[in-house]
C-alpha positions in Angstrom: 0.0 0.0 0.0 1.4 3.5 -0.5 2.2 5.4 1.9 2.8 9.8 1.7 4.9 12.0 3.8 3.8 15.5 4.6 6.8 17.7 5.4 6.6 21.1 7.1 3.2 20.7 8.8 2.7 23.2 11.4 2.2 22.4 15.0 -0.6 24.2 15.3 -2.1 21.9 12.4 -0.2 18.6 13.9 -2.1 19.1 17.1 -5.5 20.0 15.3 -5.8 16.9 13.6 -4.7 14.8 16.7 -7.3 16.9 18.5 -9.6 15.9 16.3 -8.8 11.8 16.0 -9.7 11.8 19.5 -12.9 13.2 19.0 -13.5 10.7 16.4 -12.0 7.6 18.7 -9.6 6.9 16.2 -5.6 7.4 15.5 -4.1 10.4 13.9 -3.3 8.1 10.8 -6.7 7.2 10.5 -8.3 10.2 10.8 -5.7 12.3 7.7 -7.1 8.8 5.6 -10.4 9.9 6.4 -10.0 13.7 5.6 -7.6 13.0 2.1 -10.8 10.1 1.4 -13.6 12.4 1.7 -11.6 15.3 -0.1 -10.6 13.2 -3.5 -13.5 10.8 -3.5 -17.1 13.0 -2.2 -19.9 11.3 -2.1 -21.8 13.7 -4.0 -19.7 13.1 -7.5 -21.6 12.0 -10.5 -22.9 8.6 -11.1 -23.6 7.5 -14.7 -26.2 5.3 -13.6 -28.5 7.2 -11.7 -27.7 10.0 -13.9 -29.3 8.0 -16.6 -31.9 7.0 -14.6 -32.7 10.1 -13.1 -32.7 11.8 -16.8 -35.5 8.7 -18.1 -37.4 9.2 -15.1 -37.5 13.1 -15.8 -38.4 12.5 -19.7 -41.2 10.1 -18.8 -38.8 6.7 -20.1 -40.6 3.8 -19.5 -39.4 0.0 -19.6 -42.3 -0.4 -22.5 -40.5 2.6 -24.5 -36.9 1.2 -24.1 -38.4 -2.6 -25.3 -39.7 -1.0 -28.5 -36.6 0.5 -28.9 -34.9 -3.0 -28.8 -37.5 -4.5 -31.2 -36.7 -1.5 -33.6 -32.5 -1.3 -33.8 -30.6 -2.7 -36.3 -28.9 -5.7 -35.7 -26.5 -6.9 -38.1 -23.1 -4.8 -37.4 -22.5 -1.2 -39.2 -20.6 -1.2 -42.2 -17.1 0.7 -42.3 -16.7 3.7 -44.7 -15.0 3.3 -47.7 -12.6 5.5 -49.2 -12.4 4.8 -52.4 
């Protein structure tokens, strides 16, 4: 696993987040995991999926619409361009 080294942290800082592990019942590693976690990976970030879903539920999608869709599409593969 990787592991990162912060140099020049401030004391004031240093005791903050040790401060705050304590607060949290858990050690001064775990809690920087924590903060750097919910700082590069926040909950609210975009899901394709329920984006989609979301967006069909808006337009009025319904499984009928997308099983006439299927009936409908073309299914032998799309030919190349030529060049010629």
């Amino acid at each position: 696993m990787p592991a990162v080294t912060i140099r020049k942290l401030s004391e004031e800082t240093h005791r903050a987040l040790k401060a705050r592990a304590a607060q949290r019942h858990r050690s001064t590693e775990a809690e920087i995991r924590a903060i750097l976690d919910a700082a590069v990976r926040p909950e609210a970030r975009l899901r394709l999926g329920a984006a989609l879903a979301e967006l069909s539920r808006e337009i009025g999608l319904t499984n009928a619409d997308v099983e006439a869709l299927g009936q409908v599409r073309e299914v032998r593969p799309a030919e190349p361009p030529g060049f010629e």
